[in-house]
Backbone atoms as SQL, in Angstrom:
CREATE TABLE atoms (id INTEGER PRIMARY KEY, chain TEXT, resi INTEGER, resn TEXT, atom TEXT, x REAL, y REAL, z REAL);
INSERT INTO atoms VALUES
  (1, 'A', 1, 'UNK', 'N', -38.014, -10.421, -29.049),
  (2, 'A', 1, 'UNK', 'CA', -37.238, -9.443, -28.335),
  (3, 'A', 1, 'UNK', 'C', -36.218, -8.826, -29.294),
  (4, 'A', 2, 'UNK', 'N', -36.142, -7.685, -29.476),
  (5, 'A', 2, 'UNK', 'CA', -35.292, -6.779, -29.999),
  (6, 'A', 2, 'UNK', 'C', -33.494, -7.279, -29.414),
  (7, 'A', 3, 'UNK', 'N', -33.159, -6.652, -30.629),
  (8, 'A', 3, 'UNK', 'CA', -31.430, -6.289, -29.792),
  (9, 'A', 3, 'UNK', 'C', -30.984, -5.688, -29.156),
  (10, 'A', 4, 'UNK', 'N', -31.581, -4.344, -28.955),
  (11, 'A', 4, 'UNK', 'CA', -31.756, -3.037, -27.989),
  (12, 'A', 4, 'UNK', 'C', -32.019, -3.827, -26.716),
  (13, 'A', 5, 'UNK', 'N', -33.323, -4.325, -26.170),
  (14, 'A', 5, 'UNK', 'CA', -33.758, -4.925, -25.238),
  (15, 'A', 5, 'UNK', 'C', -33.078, -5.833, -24.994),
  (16, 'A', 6, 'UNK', 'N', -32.268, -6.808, -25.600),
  (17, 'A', 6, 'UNK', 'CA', -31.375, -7.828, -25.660),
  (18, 'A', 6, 'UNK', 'C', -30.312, -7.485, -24.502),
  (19, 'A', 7, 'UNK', 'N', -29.844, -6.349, -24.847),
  (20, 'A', 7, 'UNK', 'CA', -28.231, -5.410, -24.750),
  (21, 'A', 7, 'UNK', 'C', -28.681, -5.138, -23.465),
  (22, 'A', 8, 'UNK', 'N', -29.909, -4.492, -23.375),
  (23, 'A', 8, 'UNK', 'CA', -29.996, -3.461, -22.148),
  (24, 'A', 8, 'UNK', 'C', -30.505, -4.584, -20.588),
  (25, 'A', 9, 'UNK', 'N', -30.896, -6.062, -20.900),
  (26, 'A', 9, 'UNK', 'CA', -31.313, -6.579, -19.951),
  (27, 'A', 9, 'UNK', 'C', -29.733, -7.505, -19.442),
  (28, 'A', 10, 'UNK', 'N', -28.764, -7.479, -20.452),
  (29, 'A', 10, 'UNK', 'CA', -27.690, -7.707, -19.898),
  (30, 'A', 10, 'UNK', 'C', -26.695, -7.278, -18.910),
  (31, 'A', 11, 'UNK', 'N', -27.119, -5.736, -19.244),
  (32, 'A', 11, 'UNK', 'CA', -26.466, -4.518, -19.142),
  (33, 'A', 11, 'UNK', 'C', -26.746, -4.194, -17.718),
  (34, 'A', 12, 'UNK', 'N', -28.093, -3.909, -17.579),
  (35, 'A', 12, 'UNK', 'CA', -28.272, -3.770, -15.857),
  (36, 'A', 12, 'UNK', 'C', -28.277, -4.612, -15.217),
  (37, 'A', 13, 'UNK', 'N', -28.552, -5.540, -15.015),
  (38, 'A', 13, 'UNK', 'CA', -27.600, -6.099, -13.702),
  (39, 'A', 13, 'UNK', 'C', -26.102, -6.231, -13.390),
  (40, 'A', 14, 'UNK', 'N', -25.235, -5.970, -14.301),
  (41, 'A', 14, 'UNK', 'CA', -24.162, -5.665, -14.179),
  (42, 'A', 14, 'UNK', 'C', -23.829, -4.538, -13.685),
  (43, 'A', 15, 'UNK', 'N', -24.657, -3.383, -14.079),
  (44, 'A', 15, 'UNK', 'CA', -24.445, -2.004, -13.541),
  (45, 'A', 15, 'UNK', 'C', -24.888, -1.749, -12.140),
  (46, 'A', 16, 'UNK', 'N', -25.603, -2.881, -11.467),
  (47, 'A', 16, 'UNK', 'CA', -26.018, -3.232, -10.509),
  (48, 'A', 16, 'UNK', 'C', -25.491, -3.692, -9.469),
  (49, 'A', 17, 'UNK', 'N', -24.927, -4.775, -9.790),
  (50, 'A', 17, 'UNK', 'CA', -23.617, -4.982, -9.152),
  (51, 'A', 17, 'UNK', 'C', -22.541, -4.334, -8.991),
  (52, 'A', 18, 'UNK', 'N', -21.642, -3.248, -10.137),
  (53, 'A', 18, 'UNK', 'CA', -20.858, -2.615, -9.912),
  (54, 'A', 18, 'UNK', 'C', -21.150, -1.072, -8.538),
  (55, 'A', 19, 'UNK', 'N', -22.465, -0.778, -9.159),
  (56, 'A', 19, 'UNK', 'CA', -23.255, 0.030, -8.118),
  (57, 'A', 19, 'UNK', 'C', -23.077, -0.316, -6.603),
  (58, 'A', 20, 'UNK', 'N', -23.450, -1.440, -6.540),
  (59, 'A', 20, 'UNK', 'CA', -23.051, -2.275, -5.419),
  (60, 'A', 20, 'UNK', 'C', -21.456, -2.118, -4.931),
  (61, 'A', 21, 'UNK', 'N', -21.140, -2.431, -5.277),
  (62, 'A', 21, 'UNK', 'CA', -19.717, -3.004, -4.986),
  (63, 'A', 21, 'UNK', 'C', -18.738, -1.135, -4.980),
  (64, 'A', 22, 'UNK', 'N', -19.488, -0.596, -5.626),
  (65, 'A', 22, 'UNK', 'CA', -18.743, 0.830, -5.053),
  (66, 'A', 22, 'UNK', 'C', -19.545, 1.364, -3.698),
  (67, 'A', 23, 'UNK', 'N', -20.876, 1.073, -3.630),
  (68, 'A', 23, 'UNK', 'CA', -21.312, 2.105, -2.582),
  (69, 'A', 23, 'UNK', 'C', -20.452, 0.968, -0.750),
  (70, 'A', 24, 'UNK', 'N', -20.295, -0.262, -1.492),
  (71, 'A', 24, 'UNK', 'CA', -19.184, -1.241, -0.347),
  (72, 'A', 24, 'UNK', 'C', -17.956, -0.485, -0.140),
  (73, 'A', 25, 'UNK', 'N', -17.423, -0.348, -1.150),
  (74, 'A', 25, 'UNK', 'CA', -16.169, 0.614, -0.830),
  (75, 'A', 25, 'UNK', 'C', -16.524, 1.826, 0.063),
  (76, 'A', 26, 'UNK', 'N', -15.232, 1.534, 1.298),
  (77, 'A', 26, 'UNK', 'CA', -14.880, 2.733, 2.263),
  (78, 'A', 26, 'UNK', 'C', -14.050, 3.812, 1.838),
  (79, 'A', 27, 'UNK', 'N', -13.828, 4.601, 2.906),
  (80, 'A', 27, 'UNK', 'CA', -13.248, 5.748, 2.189),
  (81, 'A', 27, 'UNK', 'C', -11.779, 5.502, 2.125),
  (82, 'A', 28, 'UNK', 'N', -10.818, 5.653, 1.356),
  (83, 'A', 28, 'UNK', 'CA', -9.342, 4.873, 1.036),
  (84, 'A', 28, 'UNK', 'C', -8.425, 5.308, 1.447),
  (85, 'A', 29, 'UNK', 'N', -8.972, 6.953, 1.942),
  (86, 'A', 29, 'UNK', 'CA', -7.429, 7.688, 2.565),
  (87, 'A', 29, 'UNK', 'C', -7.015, 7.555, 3.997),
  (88, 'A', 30, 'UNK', 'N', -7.822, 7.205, 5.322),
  (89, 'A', 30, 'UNK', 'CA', -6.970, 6.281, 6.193),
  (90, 'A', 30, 'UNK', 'C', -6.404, 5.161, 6.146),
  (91, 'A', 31, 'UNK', 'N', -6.850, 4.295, 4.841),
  (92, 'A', 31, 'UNK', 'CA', -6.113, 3.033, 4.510),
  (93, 'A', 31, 'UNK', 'C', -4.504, 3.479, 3.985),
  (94, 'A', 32, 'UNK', 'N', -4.621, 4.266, 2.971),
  (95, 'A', 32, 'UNK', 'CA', -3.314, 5.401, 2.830),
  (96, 'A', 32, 'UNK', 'C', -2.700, 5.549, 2.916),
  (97, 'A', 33, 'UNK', 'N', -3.217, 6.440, 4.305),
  (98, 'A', 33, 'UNK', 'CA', -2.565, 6.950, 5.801),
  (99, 'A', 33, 'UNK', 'C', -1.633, 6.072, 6.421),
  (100, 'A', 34, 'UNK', 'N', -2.312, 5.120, 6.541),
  (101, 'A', 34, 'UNK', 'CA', -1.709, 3.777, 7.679),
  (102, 'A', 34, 'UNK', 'C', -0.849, 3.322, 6.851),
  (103, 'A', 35, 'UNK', 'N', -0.374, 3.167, 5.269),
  (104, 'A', 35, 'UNK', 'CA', -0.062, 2.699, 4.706),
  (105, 'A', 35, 'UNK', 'C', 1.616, 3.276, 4.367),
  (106, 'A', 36, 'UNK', 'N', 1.363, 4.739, 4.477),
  (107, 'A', 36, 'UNK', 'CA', 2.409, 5.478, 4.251),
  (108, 'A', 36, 'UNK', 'C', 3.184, 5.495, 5.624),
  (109, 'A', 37, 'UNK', 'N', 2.280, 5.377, 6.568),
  (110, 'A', 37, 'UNK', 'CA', 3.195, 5.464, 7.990),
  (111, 'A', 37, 'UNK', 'C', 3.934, 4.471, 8.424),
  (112, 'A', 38, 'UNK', 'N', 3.453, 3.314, 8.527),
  (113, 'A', 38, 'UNK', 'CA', 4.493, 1.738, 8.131),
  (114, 'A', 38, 'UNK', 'C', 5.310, 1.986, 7.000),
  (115, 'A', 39, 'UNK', 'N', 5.417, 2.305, 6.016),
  (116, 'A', 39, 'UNK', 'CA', 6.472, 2.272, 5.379),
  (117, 'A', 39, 'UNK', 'C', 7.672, 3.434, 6.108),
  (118, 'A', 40, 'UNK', 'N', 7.086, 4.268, 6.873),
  (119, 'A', 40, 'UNK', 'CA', 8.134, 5.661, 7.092),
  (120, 'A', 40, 'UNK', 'C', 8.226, 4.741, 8.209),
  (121, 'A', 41, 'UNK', 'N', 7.443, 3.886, 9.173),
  (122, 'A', 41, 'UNK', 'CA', 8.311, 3.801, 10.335),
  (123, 'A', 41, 'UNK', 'C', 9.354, 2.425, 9.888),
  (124, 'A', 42, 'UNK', 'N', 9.279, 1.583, 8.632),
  (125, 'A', 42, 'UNK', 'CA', 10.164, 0.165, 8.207),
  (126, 'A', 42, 'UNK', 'C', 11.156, 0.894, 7.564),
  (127, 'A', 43, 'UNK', 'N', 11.207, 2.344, 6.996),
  (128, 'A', 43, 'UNK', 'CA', 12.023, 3.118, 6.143),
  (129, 'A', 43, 'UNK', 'C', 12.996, 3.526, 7.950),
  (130, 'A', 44, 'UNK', 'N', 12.207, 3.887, 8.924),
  (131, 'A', 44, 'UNK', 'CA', 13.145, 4.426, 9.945),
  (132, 'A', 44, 'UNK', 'C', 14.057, 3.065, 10.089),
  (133, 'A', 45, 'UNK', 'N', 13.803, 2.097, 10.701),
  (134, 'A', 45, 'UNK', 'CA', 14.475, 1.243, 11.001),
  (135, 'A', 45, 'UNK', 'C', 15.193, 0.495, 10.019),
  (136, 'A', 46, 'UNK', 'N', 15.007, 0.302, 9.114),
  (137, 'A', 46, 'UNK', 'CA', 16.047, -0.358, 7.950),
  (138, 'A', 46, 'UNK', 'C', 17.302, 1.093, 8.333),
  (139, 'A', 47, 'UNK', 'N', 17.344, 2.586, 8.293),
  (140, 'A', 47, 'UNK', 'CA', 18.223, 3.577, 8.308),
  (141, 'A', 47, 'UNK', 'C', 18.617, 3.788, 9.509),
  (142, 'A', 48, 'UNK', 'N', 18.262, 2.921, 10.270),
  (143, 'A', 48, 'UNK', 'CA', 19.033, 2.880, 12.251),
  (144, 'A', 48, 'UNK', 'C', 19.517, 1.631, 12.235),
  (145, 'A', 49, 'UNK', 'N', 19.453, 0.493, 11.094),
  (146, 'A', 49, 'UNK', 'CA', 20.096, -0.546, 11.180),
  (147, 'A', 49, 'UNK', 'C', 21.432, -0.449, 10.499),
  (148, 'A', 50, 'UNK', 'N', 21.310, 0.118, 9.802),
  (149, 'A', 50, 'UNK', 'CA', 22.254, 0.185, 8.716),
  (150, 'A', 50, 'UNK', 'C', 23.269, 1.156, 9.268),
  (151, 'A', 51, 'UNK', 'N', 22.530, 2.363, 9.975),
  (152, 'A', 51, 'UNK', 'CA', 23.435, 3.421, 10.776),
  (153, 'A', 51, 'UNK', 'C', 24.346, 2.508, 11.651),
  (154, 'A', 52, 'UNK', 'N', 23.550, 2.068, 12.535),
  (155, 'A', 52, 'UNK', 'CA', 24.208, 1.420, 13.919),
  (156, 'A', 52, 'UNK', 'C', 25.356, 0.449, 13.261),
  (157, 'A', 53, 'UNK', 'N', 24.856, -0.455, 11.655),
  (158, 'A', 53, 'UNK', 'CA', 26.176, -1.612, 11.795),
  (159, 'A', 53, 'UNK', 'C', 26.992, -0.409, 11.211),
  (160, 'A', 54, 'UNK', 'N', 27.191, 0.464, 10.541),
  (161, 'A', 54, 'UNK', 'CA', 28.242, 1.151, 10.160),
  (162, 'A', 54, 'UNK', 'C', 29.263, 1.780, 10.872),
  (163, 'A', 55, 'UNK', 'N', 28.407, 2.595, 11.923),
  (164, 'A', 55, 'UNK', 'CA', 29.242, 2.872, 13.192),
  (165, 'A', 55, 'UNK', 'C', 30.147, 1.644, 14.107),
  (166, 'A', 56, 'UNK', 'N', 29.274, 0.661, 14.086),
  (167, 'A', 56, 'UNK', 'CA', 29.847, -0.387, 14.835),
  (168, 'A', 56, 'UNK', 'C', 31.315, -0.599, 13.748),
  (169, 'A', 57, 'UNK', 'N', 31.107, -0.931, 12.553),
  (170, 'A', 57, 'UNK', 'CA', 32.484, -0.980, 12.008),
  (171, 'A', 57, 'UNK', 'C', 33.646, -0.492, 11.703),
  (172, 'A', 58, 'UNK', 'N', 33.172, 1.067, 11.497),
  (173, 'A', 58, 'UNK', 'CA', 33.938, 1.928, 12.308),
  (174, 'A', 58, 'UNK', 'C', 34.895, 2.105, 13.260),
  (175, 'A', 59, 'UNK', 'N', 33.831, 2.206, 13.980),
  (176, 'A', 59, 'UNK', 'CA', 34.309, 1.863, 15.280),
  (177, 'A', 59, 'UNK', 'C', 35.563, 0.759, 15.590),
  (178, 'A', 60, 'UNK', 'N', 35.048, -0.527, 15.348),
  (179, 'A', 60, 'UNK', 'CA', 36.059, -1.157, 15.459),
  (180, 'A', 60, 'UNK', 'C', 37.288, -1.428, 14.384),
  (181, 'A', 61, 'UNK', 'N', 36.995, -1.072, 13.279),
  (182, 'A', 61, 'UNK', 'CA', 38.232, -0.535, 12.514),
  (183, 'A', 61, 'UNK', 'C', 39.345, 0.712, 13.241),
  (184, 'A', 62, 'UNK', 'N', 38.367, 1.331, 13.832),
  (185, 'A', 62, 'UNK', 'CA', 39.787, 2.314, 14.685),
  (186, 'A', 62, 'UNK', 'C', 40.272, 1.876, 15.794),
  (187, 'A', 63, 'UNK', 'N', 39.519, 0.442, 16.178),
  (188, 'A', 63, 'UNK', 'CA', 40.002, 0.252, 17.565),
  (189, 'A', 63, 'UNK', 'C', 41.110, -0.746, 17.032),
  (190, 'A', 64, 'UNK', 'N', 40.451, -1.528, 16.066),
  (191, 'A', 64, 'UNK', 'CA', 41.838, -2.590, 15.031),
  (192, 'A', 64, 'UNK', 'C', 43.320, -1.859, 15.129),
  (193, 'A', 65, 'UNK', 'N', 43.031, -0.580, 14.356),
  (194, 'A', 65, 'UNK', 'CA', 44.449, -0.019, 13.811),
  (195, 'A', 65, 'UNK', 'C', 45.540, 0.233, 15.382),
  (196, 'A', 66, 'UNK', 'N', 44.711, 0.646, 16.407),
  (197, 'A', 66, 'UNK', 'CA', 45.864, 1.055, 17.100),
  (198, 'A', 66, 'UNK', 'C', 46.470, 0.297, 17.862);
C-alpha cells in the first residue's frame, strides 16, 4: 500500500463523521433567539431590582431626615 492510499483511507472516515455530525446540527438562530431574550428579560430584572432598592433608600433617607 502506497502513502497516498495510506493518508486517504484515514482521511475518510473522519470526513465522514464530521459530515455526520454537521448534517446533526440544527439550525442555531432560535437557539440565539431564546438566548438573547433570557438575558434581556435577567438584564430587566437585575435593573428593577436595583431600581426598587434605590428608591426604597431614598426614600427612607428623606423620611430619616425629617
Amino acid at each position: 500500500m502506497s502513502e497516498k492510499e495510506n493518508i486517504d483511507q484515514n482521511i475518510h472516515p473522519y470526513l465522514g463523521v464530521q459530515a455526520n455530525w454537521r448534517s446533526n446540527r440544527g439550525n442555531v438562530q432560535p437557539l440565539m433567539r431564546r438566548l438573547r431574550e433570557n438575558n434581556r428579560k435577567e438584564n430587566n430584572r437585575k435593573f428593577i431590582f436595583v431600581t426598587t432598592a434605590i428608591s426604597i433608600l431614598i426614600i427612607s433617607s428623606i423620611i430619616i431626615s425629617f
